[in-house]
N, C-alpha and C positions, 0 to 999 in steps of 0.2 A: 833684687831691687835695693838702690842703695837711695834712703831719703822716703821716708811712709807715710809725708804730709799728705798735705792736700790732692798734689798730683799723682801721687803714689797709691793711695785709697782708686783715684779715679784708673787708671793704668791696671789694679787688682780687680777693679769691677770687670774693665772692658776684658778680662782673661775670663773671668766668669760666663761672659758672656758669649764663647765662642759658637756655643752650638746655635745663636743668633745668623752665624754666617754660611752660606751655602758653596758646597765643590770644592773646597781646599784640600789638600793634604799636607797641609802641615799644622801645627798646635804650637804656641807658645806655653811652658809651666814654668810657674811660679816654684820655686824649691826654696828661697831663701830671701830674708828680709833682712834690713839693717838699719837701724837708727837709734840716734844717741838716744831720746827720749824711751821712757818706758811703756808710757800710754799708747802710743805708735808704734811700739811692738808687739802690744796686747792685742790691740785692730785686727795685726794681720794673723795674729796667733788665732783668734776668733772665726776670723771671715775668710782666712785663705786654709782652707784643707790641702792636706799635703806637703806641707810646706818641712822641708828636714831640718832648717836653719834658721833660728829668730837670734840676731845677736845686736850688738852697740859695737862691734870691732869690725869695719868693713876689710879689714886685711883677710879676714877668716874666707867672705866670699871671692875678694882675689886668689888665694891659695886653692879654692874648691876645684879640681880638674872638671867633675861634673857640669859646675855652672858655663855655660855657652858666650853669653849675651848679657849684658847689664844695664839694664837702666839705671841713669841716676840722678834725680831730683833733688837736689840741696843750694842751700844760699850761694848766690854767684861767686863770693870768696873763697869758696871750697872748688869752682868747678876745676880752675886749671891743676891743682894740686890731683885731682882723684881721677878726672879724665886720662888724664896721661898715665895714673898710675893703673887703670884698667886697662888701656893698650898697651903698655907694658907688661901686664899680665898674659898679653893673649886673648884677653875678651873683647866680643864684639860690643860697639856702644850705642842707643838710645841717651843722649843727653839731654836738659832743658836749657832753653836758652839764655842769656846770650852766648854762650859757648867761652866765657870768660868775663871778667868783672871789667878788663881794660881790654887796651889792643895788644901790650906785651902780654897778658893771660891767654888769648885769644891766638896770639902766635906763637906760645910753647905749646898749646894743644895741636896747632895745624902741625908742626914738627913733630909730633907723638904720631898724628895721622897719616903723618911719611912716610918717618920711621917703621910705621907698622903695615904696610900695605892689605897683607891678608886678614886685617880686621877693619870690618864696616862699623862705620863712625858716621852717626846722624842724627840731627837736631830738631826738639820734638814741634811741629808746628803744623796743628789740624784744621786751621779753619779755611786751608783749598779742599779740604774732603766734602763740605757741606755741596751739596748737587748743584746747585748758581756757583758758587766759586767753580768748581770741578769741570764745570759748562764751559765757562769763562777761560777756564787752564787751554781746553780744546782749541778752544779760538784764537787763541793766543798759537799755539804747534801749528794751527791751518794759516796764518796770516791773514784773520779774514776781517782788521780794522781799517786795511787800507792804512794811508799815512796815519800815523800819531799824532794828533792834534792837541789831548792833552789829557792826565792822567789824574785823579786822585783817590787814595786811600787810607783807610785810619782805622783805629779800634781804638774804642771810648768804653768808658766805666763809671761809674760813680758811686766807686764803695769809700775813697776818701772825702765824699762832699759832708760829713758827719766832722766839725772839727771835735768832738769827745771822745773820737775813735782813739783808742790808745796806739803810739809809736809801735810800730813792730821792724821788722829787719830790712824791710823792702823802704822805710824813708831813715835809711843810717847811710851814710859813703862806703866805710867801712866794711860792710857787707854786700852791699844792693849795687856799688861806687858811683863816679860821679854824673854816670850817663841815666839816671835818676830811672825816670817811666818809658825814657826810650830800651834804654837797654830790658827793662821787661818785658814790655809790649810790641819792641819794635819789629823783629822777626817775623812775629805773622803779618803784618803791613810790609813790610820789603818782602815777602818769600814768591809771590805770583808776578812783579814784576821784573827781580833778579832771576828770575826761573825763565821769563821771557827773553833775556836778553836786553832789560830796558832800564841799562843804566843810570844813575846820579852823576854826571861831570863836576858840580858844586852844590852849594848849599847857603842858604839864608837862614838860619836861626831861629825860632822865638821862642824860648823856655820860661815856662814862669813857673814860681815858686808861690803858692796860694795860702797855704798855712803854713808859718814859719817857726812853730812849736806846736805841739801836742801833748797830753796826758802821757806820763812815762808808767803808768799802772802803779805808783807808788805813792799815791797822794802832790802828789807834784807835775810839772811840765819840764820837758826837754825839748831844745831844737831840734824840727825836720828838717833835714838837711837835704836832701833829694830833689829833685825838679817836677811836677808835679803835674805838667802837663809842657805837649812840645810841638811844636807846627816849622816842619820845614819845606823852609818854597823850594825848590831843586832845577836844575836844568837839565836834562835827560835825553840819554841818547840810544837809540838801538845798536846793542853791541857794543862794543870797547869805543872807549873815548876818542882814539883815532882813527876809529871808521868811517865812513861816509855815511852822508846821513841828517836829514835835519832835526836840530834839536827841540825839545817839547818841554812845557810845565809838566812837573809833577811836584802833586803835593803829597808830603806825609805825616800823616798824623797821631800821635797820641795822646790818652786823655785817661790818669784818675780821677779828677773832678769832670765831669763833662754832667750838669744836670740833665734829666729824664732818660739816660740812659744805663740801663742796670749791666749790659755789658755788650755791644753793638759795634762789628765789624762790618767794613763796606769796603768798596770798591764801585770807581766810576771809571769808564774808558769812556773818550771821544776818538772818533775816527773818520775820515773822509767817507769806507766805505761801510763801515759799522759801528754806532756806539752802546753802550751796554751800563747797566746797574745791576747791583744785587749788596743786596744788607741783610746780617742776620734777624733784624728786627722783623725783616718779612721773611723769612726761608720759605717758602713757597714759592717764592715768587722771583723771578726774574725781567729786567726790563730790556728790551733792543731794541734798537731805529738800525734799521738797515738803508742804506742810499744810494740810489744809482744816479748819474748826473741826468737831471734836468724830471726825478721823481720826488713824490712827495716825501714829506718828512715827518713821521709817524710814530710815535711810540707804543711799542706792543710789550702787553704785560702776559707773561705765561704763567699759570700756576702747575707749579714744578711739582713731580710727581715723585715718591721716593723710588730714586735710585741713585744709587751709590754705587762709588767707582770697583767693590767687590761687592756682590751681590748676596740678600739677606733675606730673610723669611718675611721682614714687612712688607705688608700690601702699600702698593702705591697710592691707595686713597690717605695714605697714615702723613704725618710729619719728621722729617729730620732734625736731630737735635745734637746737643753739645757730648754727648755721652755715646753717642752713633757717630761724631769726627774723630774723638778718639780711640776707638774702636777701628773707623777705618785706616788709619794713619798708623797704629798699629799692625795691621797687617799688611801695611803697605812696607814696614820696617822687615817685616818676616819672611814676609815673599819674597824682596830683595834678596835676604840674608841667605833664601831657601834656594834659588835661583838663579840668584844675580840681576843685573839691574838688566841686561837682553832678555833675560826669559820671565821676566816679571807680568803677570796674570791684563794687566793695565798699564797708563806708562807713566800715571805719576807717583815718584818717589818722595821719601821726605828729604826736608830740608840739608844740605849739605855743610860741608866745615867750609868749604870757599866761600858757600851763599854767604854763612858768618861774619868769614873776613871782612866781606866786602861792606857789613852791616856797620863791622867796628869802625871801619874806616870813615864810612858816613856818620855817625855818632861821634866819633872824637875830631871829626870836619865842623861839625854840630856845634860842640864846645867850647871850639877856638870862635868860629860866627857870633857865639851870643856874648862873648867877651870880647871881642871887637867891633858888636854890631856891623858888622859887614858879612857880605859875602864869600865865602872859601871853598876852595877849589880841592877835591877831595887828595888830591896829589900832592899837597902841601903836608 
C-alpha cells in the first residue's frame, strides 16, 4: 500500500476483515506500507500484523518481487507519476481516483495501462457495491428501463460547510487541480452510467466557488482555490455518440457544501418501461415504478435485505454500510485479479482506466463550459 491516509487505514481494515466473507479462495495480505508521514506508518506498524515492510521510499515496494498488486492512495499530483511507475514495475494496480490530476496525467497513465497489458489496473469506486446500487447495475445488464427518459445522479457532503475548517490539499489546484470536487467525487457519480453504456455527448456547467479563503492553520487565511461544488446538465446517449439512439438528460452532480447531508450518494433513472431510486441516505431501501402501457403508475418501496454482490456472514435482517462497499469492491479487485474478468464469482468489476478517460474528458468539457458559460461538446 502506497499512501496510509484515510483510505488506506480503511483498505487495512477491510483486509482485516476477510474471514467477514464466505467461499473464496483467494486472500489479499498486506506485506508492506508506505508513506512519507511517520504517524501513518506507526498506524499500520500497530494495526496491520505481519506486515515485513513500513518504509517512506515507495521505490523499496516497487523493487519487492514478493509484492503482487498495489494499491495506491495519494494526492492527485502524485497519481500519474507513481501509477505508471507501478506498471512499470510489473505490479498490478488498485488506484484512487481521478486516475490523474488532468487529462495529459490521466493519458500518460492510459499509455502505462498499454503498455503493460498483463497488469490489471483499476480505479477504486464502491458505492455500486451498496445492494440498491448493485440491483440497479442488474438492470441496467437486463435493459429493463425500456427508453431513457432521463437520468440523474450525484454524491453530496458537507464536510466543507464549516468555513473554520482549515485549507488542506484537496482546496489547492496544485495538488487536487483545477477540476476541483468534480475530479474527487466525480467517478463514483459517472461509474454506473459509463458502465451502462450511457454516455455524455456535451455538457453545461455550473461550478461554484463558495468560500474563497480559509484558515491556513497558521494564524492566518489563504485562498481556496478549488470549485466547490458542480452540477452538470449533459445530453446523453446510449452507446457512442454516433450510434443510434435518442438522446436523454442526464444530470451530474457533486457537492462539498451540500447542507444536511453528511455524505449521500444517489441515483435516479426514469424509464418508459421502469424507473428507479436509491440513495445511501436510505440503504435499505430501494424505489421502482415499473409500467406497462395503459397500467397504473405506482411506486414501490422495497426494504433491501443484506446482500452483497460476494456473499458474507451477515444476516439479512442487518444493514449495509460504507466499510461493507469497500470490502466488497475489494474483492471484486481480487477475484478479477484471481480469475480474470470471465471467471469472476459475479460480474461487476471495478472501475476501469477508460471509464476514467472518459471522466477526464467530461470534466475538462466542464471547465471550458463554465468559462464560456455555454454548452460544450465533449469532442472539443
Amino acid at each position: 500500500m502506497i499512501g496510509c491516509g484515510l483510505m488506506g487505514r480503511e483498505f487495512a481494515s477491510a483486509a482485516a476483515r476477510w474471514c467477514h466473507l464466505l467461499d473464496l479462495d483467494f486472500r489479499p495480505v498486506i506485506t508492506a506500507a508506505c508513506d512519507v508521514v511517520e504517524p501513518a506508518r506507526e498506524w499500520f506498524r500497530l494495526a496491520v500484523p505481519g506486515l515485513r515492510l513500513v518504509t517512506g521510499d515507495y521505490r523499496r515496494l516497487l523493487d519487492d518481487p514478493a509484492i503482487d498488486a498495489i494499491y495506491c492512495a495519494v494526492p492527485h499530483n502524485q497519481h500519474a507519476g507513481l501509477y505508471v511507475q507501478i506498471l512499470e514495475a510489473g505490479k498490478h494496480l488498485l488506484g484512487e481516483k481521478p486516475f490523474g490530476i488532468d487529462l495529459p496525467a490521466n493519458q500518460a497513465i492510459l499509455q502505462a495501462v498499454q503498455a503493460h497489458p498483463t497488469c490489471l489496473a483499476r480505479c477504486s469506486s464502491e458505492f455500486p457495491f451498496y445492494p440498491g446500487a448493485y440491483r440497479i447495475a442488474q438492470m441496467m445488464r437486463e435493459g429493463r428501463f425500456g427508453q431513457i427518459i432521463e437520468m440523474e445522479a450525484g454524491f453530496w457532503h458537507s464536510s466543507d460547510l464549516d468555513p473554520t475548517k482549515p485549507i488542506n490539499w484537496k482546496r489547492r489546484v496544485a495538488t487536487n487541480g483545477e477540476y476541483g470536487c468534480m475530479g474527487d467525487l466525480g467517478l463514483h457519480v459517472a461509474h454506473l452510467p459509463l458502465r451502462a453504456g450511457w454516455k455524455p455527448v456535451n455538457v453545461r456547467a455550473l461550478l461554484s466557488k463558495i468560500f474563497t479563503q480559509r484558515p491556513d492553520g497558521k494564524g492566518g487565511v489563504t485562498p481556496c482555490e478549488t470549485w466547490d461544488n458542480a452540477t452538470l446538465a449533459c445530453e446523453a446517449q446510449v452507446g457512442d455518440s454516433g450510434s443510434s439512439g435518442q438522446p436523454f438528460p442526464m444530470t451530474l452532480s457533486f457537492k462539498r457544501i451540500a447542507p444536511g447531508h453528511g455524505d449521500t450518494w444517489f441515483v435516479r433513472i426514469w424509464g418508459t418501461d421502469l424507473s428507479v431510486e436509491f440513495s445511501t441516505q436510505n440503504p435499505k431501501q430501494i424505489r421502482t415504478l415499473p409500467y406497462q402501457p395503459g397500467g397504473t403508475q405506482e411506486w414501490r418501496v422495497l426494504d433491501l435485505p443484506y446482500k452483497s454482490a460476494y456473499p458474507a456472514i451477515t444476516g439479512s435482517i442487518f444493514e449495509f454500510g460504507f466499510s461493507d462497499a469497500i470490502l466488497q469492491m475489494w474483492v471484486a479487485f481480487c477475484d478479477e485479479l484471481t480469475n480474470g474478468q470471465a471467471g469472476m464469482r459475479q460480474p461487476f468489476y471495478c472501475a476501469t482506466p477508460e471509464e476514467t478517460a472518459f471522466t477526464h474528458r467530461l470534466f475538462t468539457a466542464a471547465l471550458r463550459s463554465q468559462a464560456r458559460a455555454s454548452t460544450v461538446a465533449l469532442g472539443i
